[in-house]
NURO-643762 format. One record per residue (C-alpha): residue in one letter; z, x negated, y; residue number from 1; chain. Coordinates in steps of 0.05 Angstrom, whole numbers. Example, Ala and Ser with C-alpha at 12.3 -4.5 7.8 and 13.67 -1.06 7.14 Angstrom:
BEGIN
[atom "a", [156, -246, -90], 1, "A"]
[atom "s", [143, -273, -21], 2, "A"]
***
This chain:
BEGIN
[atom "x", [-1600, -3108, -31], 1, "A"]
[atom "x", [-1589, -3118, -103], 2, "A"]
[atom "x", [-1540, -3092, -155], 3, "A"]
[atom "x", [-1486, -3140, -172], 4, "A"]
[atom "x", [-1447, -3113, -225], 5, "A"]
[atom "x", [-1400, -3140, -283], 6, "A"]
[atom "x", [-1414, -3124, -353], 7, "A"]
[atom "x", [-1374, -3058, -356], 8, "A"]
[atom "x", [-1410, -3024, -298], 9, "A"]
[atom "x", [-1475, -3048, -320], 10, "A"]
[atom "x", [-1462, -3011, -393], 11, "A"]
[atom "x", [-1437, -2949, -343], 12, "A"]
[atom "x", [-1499, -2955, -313], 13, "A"]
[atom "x", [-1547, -2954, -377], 14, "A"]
[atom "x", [-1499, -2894, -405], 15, "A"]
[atom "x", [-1521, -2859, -342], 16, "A"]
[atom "x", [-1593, -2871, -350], 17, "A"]
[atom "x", [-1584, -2847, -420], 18, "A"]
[atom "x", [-1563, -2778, -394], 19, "A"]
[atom "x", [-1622, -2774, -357], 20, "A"]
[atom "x", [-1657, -2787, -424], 21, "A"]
[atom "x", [-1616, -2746, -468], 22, "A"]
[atom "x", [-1629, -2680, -411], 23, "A"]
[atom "x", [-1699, -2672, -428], 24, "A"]
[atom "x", [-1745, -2699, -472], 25, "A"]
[atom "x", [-1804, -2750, -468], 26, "A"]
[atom "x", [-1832, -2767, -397], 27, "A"]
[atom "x", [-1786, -2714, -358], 28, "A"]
[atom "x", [-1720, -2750, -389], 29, "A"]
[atom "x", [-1746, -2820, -370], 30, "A"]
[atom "x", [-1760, -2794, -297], 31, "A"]
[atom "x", [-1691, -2772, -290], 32, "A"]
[atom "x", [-1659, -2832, -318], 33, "A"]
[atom "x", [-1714, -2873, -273], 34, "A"]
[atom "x", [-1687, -2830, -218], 35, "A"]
[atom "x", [-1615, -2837, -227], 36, "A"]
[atom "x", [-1632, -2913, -227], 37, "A"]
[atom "x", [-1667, -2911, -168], 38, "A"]
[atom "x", [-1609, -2877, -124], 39, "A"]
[atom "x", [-1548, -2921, -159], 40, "A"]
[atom "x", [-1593, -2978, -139], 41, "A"]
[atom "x", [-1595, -2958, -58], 42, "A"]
[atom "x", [-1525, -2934, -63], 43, "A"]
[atom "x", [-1486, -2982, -96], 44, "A"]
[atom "x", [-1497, -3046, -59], 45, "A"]
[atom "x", [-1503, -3001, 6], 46, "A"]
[atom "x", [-1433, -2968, 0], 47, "A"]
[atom "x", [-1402, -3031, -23], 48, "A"]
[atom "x", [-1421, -3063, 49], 49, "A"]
[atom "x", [-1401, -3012, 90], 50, "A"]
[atom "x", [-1338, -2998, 57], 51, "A"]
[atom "x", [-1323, -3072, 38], 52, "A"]
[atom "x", [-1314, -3057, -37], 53, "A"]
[atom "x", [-1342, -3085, -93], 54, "A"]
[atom "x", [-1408, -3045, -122], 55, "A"]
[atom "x", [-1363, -3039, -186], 56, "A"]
[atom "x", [-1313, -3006, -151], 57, "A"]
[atom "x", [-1359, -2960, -123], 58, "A"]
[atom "x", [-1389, -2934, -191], 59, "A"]
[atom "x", [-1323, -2932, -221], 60, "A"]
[atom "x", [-1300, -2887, -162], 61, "A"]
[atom "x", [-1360, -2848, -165], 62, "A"]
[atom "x", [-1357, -2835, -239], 63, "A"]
[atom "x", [-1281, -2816, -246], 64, "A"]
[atom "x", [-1291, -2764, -201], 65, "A"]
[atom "x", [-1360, -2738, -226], 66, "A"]
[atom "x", [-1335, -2668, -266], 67, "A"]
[atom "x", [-1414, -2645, -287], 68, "A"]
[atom "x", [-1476, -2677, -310], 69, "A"]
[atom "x", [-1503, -2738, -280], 70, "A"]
[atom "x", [-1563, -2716, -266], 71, "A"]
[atom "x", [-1548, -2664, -211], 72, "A"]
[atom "x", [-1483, -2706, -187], 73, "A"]
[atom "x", [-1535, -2766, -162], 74, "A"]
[atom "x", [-1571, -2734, -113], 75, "A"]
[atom "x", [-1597, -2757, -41], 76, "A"]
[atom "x", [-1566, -2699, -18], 77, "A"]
[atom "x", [-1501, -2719, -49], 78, "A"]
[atom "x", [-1509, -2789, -35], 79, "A"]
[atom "x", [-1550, -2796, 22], 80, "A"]
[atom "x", [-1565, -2870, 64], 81, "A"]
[atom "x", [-1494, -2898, 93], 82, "A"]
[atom "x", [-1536, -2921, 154], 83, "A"]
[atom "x", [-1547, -2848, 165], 84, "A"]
[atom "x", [-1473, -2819, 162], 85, "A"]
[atom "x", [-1413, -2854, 200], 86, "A"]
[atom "x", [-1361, -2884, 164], 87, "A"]
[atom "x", [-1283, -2879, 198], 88, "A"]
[atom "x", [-1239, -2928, 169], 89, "A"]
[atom "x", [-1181, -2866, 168], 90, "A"]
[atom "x", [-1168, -2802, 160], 91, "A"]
[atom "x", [-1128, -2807, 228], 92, "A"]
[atom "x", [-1187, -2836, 266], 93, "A"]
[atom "x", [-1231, -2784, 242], 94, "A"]
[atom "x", [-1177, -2731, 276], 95, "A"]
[atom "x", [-1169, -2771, 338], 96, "A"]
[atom "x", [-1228, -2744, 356], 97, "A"]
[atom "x", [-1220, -2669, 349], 98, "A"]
[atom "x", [-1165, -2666, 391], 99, "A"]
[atom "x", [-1175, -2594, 391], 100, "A"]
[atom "x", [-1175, -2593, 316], 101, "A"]
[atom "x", [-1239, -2533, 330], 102, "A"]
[atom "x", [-1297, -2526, 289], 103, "A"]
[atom "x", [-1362, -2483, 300], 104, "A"]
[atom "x", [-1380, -2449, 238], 105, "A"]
[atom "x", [-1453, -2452, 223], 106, "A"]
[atom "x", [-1461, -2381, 194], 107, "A"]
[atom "x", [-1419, -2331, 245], 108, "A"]
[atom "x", [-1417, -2389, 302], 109, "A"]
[atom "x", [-1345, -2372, 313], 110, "A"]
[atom "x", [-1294, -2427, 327], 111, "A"]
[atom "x", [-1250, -2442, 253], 112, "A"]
[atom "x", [-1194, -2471, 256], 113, "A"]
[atom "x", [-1206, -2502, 182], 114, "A"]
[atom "x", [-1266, -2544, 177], 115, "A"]
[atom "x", [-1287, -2527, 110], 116, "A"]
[atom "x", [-1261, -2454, 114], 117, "A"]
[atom "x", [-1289, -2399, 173], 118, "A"]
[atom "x", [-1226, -2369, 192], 119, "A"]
[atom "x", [-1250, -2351, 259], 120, "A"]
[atom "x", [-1241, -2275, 245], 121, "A"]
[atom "x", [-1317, -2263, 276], 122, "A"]
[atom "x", [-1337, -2194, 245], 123, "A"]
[atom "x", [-1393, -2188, 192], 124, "A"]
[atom "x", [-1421, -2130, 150], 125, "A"]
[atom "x", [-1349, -2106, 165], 126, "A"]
[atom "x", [-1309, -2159, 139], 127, "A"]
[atom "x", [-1290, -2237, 174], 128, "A"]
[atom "x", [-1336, -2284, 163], 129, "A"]
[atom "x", [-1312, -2333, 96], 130, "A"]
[atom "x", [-1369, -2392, 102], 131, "A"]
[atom "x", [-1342, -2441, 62], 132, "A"]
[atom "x", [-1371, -2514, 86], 133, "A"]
[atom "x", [-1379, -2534, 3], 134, "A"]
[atom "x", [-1408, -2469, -15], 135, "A"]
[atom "x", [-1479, -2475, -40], 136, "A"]
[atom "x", [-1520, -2473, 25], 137, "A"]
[atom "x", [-1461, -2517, 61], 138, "A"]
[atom "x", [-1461, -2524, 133], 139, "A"]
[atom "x", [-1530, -2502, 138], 140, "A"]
[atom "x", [-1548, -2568, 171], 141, "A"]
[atom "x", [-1506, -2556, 223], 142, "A"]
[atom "x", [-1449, -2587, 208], 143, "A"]
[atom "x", [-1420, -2664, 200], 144, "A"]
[atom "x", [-1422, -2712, 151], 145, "A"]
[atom "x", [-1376, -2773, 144], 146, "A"]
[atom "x", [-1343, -2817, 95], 147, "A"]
[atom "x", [-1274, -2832, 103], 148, "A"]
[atom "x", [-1261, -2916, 81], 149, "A"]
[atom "x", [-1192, -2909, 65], 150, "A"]
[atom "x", [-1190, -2852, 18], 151, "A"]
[atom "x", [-1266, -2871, -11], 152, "A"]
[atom "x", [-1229, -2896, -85], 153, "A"]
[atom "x", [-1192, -2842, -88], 154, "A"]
[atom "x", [-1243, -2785, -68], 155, "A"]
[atom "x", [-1305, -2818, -64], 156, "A"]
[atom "x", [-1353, -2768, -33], 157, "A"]
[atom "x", [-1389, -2754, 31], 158, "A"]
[atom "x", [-1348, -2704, 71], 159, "A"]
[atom "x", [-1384, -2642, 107], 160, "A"]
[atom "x", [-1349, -2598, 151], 161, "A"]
[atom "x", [-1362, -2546, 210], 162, "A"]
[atom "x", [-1381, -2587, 264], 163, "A"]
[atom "x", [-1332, -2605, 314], 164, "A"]
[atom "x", [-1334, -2564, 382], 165, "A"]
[atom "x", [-1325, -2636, 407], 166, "A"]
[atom "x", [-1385, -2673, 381], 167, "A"]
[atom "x", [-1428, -2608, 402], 168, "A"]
[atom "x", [-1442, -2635, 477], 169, "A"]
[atom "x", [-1463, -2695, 444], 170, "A"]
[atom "x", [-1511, -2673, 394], 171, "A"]
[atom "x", [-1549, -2633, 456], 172, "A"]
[atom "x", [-1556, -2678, 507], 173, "A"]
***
């Protein structure tokens, strides 16, 4: 696929190169701003299918609710291929299934009732365990990742919480 975008996002686009440019000097700079490219250019048009939005709306979305610098807000781990994450078209179909509304946390692998927050009260170096599924190491690969189509505009990111005791049986078999 290739980018389709009007004027405005394609000056959005070059500002955001520039970052990568203005970060570092000489070669370094233009690799980031190369590399910035180079992910806007699998993501847009790829995100814009799946989500049936318009690759304009997608970098708007994605810049409104970027709050540090460019370069480490487009990542592959940020940002990685839709065809690799499922998309629910709600919020509500995402909870239909976790009926049980359980989530293993990847650090203590006690059963949270918060799937960004361990709140399972397992014991650790004396204290309950407090994994947090956005801390830095996240859900240690254990987890689940999904975007949520309905709410994408508004909080365009790639969610990551404990993983559901419900999709465990799944992901073993």
């Amino acid at each position: 696929m290739e980018l389709c975008l009007n004027e405005e996002s394609r000056a959005t686009l070059e500002a955001i190169k520039q970052m990568g440019r203005d970060s570092w000097d000489g070669e370094t700079g233009e690799r980031r701003a190369e590399s910035m490219e180079k992910l806007l250019t699998r993501v847009l048009p790829e995100y814009a299918a799946a989500l049936d939005l318009s690759q304009d709306e997608v970098l708007a979305a994605l810049e409104r609710n970027r709050s540090y610098s460019a370069i480490n807000y487009y990542q592959d781990a940020k940002l990685p291929p839709i065809s690799e994450i499922p998309v629910h078209a709600t919020l509500a179909d995402f909870k239909a299934l976790i009926p049980s509304r359980k989530f293993r946390c990847p650090s203590c692998h006690g059963i949270s009732t918060d799937p960004y927050e361990c709140d399972s009260g397992v014991i650790r170096d004396s204290s309950p365990c407090n994994w947090k599924a956005y801390g830095l190491f996240g859900t240690l690969g254990r987890g689940y990742r999904c975007v949520v189509k309905e709410t994408f505009l508004e909080h365009p990111v790639v969610h990551e919480v404990f993983m559901p005791v419900e999709f465990e049986p799944a992901l073993s078999a």
